[in-house]
Structures are given as structure tokens and as C-alpha cells.
Backbone as CSV, one residue per row, in Angstrom:
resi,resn,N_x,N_y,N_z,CA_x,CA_y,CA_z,C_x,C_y,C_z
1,UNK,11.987,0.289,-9.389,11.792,1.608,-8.846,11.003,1.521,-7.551
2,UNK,11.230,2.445,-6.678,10.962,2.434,-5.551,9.301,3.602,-5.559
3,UNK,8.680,3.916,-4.445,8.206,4.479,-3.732,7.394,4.368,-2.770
4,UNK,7.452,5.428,-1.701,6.979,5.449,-0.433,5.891,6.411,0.010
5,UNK,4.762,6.115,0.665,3.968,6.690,1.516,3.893,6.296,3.082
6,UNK,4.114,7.603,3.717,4.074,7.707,5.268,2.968,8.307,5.827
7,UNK,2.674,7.578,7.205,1.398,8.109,7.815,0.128,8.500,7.482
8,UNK,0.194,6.672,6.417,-1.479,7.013,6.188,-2.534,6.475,7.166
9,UNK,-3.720,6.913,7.174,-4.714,7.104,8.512,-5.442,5.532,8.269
10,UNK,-4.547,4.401,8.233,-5.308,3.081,8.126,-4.435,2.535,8.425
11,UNK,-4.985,1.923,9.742,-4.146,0.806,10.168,-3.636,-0.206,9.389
12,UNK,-2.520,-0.422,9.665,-1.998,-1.468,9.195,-2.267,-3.191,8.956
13,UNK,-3.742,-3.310,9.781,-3.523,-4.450,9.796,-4.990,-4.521,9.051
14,UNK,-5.318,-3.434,8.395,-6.255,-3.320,7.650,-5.686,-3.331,6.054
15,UNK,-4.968,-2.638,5.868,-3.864,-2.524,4.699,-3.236,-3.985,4.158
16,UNK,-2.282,-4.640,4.780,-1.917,-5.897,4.661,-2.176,-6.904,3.661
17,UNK,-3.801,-7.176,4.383,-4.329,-8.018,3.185,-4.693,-8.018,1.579
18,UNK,-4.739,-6.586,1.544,-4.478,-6.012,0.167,-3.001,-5.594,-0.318
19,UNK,-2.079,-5.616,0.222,-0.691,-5.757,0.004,-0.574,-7.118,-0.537
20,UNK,-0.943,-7.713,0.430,-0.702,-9.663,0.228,-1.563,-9.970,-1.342
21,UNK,-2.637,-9.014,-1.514,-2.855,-9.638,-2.506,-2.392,-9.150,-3.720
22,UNK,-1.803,-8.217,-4.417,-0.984,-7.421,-5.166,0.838,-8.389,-4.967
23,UNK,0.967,-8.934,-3.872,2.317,-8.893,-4.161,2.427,-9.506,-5.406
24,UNK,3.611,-9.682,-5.996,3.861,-10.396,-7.199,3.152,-10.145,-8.308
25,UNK,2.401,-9.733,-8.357,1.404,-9.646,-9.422,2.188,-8.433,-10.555
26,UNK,1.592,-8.571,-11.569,2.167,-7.537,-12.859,1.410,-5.912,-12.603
27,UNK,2.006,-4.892,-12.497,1.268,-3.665,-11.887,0.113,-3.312,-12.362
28,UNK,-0.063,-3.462,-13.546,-1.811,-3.182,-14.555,-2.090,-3.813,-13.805
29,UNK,-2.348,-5.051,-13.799,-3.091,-6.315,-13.243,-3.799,-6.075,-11.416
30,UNK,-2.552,-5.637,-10.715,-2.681,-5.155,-9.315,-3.536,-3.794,-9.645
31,UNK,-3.331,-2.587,-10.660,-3.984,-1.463,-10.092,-5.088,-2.070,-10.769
32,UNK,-5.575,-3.045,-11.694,-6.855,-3.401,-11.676,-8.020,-4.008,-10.677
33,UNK,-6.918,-4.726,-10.159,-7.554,-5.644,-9.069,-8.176,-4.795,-8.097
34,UNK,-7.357,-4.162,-7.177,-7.541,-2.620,-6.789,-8.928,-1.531,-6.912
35,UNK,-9.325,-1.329,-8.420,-10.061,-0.526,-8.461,-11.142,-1.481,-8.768
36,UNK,-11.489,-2.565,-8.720,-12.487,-3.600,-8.666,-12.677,-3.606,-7.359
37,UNK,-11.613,-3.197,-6.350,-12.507,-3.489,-4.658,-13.226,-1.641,-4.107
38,UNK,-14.347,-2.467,-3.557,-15.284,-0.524,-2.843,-14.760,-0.685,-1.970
39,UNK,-13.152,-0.864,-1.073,-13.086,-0.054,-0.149,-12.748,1.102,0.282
40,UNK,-12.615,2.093,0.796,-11.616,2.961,0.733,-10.349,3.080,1.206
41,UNK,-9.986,2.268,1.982,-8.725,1.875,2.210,-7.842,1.456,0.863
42,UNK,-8.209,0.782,-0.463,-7.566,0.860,-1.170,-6.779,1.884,-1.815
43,UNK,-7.428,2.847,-2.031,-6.889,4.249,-2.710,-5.460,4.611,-1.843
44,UNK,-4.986,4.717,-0.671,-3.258,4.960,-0.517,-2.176,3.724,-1.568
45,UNK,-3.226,2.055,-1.470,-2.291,1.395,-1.999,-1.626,1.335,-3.533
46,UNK,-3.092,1.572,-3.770,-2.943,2.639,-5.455,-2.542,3.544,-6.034
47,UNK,-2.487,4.660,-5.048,-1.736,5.740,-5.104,-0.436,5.301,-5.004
48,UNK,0.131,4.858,-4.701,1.879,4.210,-4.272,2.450,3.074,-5.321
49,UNK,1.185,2.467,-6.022,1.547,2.127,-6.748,1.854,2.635,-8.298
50,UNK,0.922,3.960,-8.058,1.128,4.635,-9.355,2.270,5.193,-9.433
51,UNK,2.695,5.750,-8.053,3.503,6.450,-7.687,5.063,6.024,-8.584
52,UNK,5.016,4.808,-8.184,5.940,3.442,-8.199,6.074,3.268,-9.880
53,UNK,5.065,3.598,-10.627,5.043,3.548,-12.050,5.932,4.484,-12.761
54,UNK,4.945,5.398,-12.222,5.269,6.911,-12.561,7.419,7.228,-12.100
55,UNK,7.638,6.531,-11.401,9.104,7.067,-11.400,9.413,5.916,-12.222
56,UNK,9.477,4.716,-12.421,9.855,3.917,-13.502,9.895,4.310,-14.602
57,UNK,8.802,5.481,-15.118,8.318,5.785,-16.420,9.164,7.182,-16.527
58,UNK,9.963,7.756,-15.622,10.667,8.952,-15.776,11.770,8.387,-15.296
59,UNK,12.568,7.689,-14.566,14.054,7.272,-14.677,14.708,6.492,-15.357
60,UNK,13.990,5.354,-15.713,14.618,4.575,-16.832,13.469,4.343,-17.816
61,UNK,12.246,5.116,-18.338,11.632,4.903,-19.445,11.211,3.789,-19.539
62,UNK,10.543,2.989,-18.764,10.409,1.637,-18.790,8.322,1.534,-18.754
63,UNK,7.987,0.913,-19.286,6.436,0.321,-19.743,5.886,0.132,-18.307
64,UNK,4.671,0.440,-18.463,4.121,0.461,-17.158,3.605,-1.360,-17.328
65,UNK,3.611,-1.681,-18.863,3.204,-3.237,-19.387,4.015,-3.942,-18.563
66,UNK,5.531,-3.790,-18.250,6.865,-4.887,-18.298,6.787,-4.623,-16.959
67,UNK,6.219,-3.949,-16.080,6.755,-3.676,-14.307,5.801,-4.852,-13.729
68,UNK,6.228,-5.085,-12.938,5.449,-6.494,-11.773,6.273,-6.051,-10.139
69,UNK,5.328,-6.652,-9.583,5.637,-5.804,-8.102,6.588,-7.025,-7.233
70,UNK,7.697,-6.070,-7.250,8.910,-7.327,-6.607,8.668,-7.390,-5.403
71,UNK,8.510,-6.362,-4.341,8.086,-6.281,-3.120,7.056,-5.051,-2.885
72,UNK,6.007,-5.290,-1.379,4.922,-4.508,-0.835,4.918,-4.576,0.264
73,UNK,5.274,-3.799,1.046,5.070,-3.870,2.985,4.252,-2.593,3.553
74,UNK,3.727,-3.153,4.215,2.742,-2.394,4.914,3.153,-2.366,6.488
75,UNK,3.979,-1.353,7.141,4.791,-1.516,8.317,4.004,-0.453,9.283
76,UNK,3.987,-0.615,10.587,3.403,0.295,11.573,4.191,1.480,11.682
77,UNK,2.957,2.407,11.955,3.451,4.175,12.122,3.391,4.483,13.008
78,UNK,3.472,5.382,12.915,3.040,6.070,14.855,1.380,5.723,15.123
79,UNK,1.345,5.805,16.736,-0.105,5.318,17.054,-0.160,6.594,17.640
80,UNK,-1.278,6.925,17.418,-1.964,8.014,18.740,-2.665,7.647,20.022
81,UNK,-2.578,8.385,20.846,-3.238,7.960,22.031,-4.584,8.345,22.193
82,UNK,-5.511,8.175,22.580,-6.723,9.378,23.333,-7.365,8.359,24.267
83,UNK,-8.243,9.301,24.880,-8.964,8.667,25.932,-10.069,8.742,25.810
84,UNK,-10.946,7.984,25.937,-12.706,8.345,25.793,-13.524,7.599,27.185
85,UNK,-14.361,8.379,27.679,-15.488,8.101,28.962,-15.189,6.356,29.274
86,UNK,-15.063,5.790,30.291,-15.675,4.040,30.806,-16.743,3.846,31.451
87,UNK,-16.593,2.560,31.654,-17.426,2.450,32.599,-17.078,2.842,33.737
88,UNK,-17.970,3.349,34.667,-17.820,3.805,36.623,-16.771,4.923,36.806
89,UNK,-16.862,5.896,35.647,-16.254,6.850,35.639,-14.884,6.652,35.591
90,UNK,-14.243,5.361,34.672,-12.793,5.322,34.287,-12.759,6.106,33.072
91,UNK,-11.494,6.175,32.349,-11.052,6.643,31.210,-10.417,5.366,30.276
92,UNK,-10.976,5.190,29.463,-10.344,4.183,28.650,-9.285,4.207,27.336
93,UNK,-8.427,3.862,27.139,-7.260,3.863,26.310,-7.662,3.162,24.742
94,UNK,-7.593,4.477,23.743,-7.744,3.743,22.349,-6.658,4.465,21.561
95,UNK,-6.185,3.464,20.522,-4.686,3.949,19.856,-5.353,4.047,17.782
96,UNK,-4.944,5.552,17.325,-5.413,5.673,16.971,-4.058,5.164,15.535
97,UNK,-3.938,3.956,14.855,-2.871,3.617,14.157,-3.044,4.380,13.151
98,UNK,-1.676,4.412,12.492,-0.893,5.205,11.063,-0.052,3.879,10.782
99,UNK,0.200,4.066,9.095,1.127,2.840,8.854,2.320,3.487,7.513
100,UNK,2.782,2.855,7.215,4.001,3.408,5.779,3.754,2.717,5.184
101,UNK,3.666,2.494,3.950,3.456,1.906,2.592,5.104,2.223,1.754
102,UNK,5.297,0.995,1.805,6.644,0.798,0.504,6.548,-0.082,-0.832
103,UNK,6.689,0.498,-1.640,7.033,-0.994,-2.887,7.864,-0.456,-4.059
104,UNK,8.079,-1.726,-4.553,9.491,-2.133,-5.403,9.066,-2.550,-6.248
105,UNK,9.035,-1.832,-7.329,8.486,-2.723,-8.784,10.206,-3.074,-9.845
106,UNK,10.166,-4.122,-10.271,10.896,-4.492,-11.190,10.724,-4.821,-12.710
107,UNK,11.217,-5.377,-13.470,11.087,-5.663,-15.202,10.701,-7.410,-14.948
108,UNK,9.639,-7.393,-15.406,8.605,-8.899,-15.487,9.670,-9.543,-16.843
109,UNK,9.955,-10.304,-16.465,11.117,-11.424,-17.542,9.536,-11.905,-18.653
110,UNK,10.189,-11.495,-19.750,9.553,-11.908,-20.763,9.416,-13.515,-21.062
111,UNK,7.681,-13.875,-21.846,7.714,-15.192,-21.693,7.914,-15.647,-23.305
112,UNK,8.332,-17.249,-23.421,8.780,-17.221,-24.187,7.726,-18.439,-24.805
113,UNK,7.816,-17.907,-26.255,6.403,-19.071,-26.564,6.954,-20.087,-27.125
């Protein structure tokens, strides 16, 4: 099952490394990992991942136990522009990033003892 969040207010290249660390992982396991970190940047990736549960758990009835995260990308959004005071009376250029959040959870192949 799929889901998506657009134009959340954290750059992307802040996001990432917490993508990278969730990929693959079994979804309990990731939204645990998750709410063990104080940043606040975590909470969109969590949210998307619940998200991601939550339609698994209403289209095909499937365990939030058996889902593991097949794919996670964290892709650039629109940037904003603005300008703020320089030095010697220039104007200086800062871009204010947005990013999209996607992921793909699938059925974790059972292990066999």
C-alpha cells in the first residue's frame, strides 16, 4: 500500500537520513525507531507511515505485524524565494525548501523455523 505527503516545511535533505534509516525495516519496528528520536522533523515521516498502515488495514485487511517498508523517498518540493538585508546594502538570496514524502509498504515473507 501506498501513501503520500506533499509540501512538508522540511527540507529534504534534512528528512533523508531518517528515510534511510526506516527503509526496509518492518513498520512497528520503524514507527518505533521514530518515536525514540526528539526531533521534530520526525513526526511528517510517521505520519506517512501510519498513513501507509492505515490504508493496508482498510484495503486488503492486512496486520500492521506482517507490513515492512518496501520503499521511502524523500524528493524536493517547491523552494521559496525571499530576500533578507547584506552586507553594504545588498539583498541576499535564501530558498525556503518543501519536500514530498512517499512510501510503499508490502507483506514481510514469513520466517521459517
Amino acid at each position: 500500500m501506498r501513501a503520500k505527503a506533499k509540501n512538508i516545511k522540511f527540507s529534504p535533505f534534512k528528512l533523508r537520513p531518517l528515510a534511510d534509516a526506516v527503509r526496509g525495516k518492518a513498520a512497528e519496528h520503524a514507527l518505533n525507531l521514530l518515536a525514540s528520536c526528539s526531533t521534530k522533523r520526525t513526526a511528517p515521516v510517521k505520519k506517512v507511515i501510519e498513513s501507509a498502515i492505515a490504508n493496508a488495514k482498510n484495503l486488503t485487511g492486512a496486520q500492521a505485524s506482517s507490513l515492512k517498508i518496501a520503499e521511502i523517498r524523500v524528493d524536493q518540493g517547491p523552494s521559496v524565494r525571499y530576500f533578507k538585508p547584506g552586507a553594504m546594502g545588498r539583498s541576499n538570496v535564501y530558498k525556503r525548501r518543501f519536500s514530498h514524502i512517499s512510501v510503499v509498504l508490502e507483506q514481510a515473507e514469513k520466517k521459517e523455523a
